[in-house]
C-alpha positions in Angstrom: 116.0 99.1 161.4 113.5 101.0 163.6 111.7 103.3 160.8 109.4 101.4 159.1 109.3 101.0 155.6 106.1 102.4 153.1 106.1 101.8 149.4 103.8 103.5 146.7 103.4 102.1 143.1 104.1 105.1 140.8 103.5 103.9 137.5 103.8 101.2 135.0 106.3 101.1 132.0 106.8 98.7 129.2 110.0 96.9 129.3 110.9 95.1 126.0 107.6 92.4 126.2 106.9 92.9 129.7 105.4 95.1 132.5 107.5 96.5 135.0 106.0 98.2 138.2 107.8 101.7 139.6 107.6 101.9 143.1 108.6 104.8 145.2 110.1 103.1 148.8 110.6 105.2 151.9 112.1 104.4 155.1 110.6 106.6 158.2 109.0 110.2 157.3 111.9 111.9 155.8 111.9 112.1 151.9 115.9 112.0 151.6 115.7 108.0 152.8 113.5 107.2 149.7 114.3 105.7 146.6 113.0 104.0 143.3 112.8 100.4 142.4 111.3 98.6 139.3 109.7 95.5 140.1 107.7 92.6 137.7 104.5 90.9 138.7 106.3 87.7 139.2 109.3 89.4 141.8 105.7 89.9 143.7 104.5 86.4 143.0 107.5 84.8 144.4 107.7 87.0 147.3 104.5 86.5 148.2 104.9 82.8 147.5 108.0 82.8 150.2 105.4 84.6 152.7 102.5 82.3 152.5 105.0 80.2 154.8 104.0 82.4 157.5 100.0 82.1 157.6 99.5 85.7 157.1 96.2 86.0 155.8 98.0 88.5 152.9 95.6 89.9 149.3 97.0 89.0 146.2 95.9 89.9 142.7 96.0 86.7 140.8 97.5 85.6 137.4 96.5 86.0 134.4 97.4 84.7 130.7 95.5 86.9 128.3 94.9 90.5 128.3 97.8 91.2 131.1 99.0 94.0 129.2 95.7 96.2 129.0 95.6 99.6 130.8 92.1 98.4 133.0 93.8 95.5 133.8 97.3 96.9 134.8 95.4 99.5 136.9 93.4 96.9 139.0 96.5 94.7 139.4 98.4 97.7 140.7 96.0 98.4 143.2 96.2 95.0 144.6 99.6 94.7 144.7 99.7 98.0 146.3 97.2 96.4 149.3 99.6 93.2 149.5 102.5 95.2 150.1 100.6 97.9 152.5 99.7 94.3 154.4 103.5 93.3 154.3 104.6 96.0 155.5 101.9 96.9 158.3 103.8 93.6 160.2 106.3 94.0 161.9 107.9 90.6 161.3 107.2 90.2 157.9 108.4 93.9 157.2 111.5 93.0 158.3 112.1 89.7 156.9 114.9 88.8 154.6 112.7 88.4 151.2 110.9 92.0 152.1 
């Protein structure tokens, strides 16, 4: 497809024991091709784990065991994996990749 893609992470929400991440996704400028999607940190992990094969330099908040679930904590991991997939998707190639 031509129009690129943007995401923005909305929110989080509590799923059962878990953290899902809302995303709104767009494709080109008009708001009638956008759509929600509900992502967890590991969908992220693995897709970023598939693109490493590329040797994009690409930001990724790291793991953690303890604490994941905290407000300051989800907060600062949203805003890194929002900067991971603005980096995805300002590429060309990697924007329109399979995994993407």
């Amino acid at each position: 497809d031509t129009q690129p893609l943007a995401c923005s992470f909305l929110a989080t929400e509590t799923v059962d024991d878990h953290i899902v991440y809302v995303m709104k996704v767009q494709r080109g400028l008009d708001a009638k091709y956008s759509w929600q999607i509900k992502k967890r940190y590991n969908e992220f992990f693995e897709l970023h784990a598939l693109l490493k094969t590329s040797n994009y330099d690409l930001p990724f908040p790291p793991k953690k065991m303890f604490g994941n679930m905290k407000k300051e904590f989800l907060s600062t991991r949203q805003t890194g994996l929002q900067e991971f997939m603005e980096k995805v998707l300002s590429n060309v190639f990697l924007a329109n990749s399979l995994p993407v």
